[in-house]
C-alpha positions, 0 to 999 in steps of 0.5 A, spaced: 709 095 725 703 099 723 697 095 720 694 095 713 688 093 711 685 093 703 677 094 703 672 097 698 669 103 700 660 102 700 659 108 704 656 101 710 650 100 704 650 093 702 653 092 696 646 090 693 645 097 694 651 100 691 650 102 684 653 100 678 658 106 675 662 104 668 669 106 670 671 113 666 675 112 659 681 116 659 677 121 655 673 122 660 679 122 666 682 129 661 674 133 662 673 132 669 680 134 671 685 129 676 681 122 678 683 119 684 683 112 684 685 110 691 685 112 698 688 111 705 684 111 711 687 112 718 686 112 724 688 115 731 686 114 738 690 119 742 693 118 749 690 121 754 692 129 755 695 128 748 688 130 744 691 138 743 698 135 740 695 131 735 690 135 733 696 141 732 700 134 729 695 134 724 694 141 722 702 142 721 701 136 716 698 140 712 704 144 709 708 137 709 702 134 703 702 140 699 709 139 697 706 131 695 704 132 687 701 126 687 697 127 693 690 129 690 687 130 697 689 130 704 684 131 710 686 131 717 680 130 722 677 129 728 671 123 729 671 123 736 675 126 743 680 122 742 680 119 736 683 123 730 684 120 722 687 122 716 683 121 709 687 122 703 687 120 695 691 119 690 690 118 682 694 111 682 698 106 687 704 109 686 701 116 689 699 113 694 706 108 695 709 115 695 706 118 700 707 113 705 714 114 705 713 121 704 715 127 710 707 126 713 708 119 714 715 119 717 713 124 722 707 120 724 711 115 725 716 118 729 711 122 734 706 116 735 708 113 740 708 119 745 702 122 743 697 115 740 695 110 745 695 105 739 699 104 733 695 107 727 691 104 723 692 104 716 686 102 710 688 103 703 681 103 700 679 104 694 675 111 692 669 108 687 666 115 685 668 122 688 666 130 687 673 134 686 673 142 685 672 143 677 669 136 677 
């Protein structure tokens, strides 16, 4: 059973701190291109030997996202020896509901338990502002 927490992104600046931004108008939203809304946030702690096939694991993902119209961004990354995540984004829940059951999400599952330590820990969080390409 994969664990999914809800938490908004601060950026580890107390909220008194965080500036107050006025959501964008659907006007807006046509100039600037697609928006991104929502976000998942996981993370991976590799086994022990296992450090190089996670890494492949998530550089093939790659190839699996791109075929997944309502994921605006996906990112494998490393944050540490053995410790890997995913950060994607997409416009609305239902993108992000999608691509937790698409092809990437299925595969991890699959493989996750001969190449984690633990199971994945999933966030759902929501993107307060974002810099895309054309934007």
């Amino acid at each position: 059973m994969w664990m999914v927490m809800r938490e908004s992104v601060t950026m580890g600046l107390p909220m008194s701190t965080v500036p107050a931004v006025t959501p964008a108008t659907p006007f807006d939203q046509q100039e600037v291109g697609p928006m991104v809304n929502v976000a998942l946030f996981v993370r991976l702690e590799a086994k022990p030997g296992k450090e190089a096939e996670v890494e492949s694991f998530l550089r093939g993902g790659l190839s699996l996202v791109e075929a997944e119209p309502a994921t605006t961004t996906w990112y494998g990354i490393r944050l540490g020896p053995s410790t890997f995540g995913i950060f994607d984004t997409f416009p609305d829940d239902a993108g992000r509901q999608a691509h937790l059951s698409g092809a990437v999400a299925k595969a991890l599952m699959e493989n996750a338990p001969g190449l984690l330590a633990e199971e994945p820990s999933i966030q759902m969080v929501d993107v307060l502002a974002a810099k895309l390409p054309g934007s």
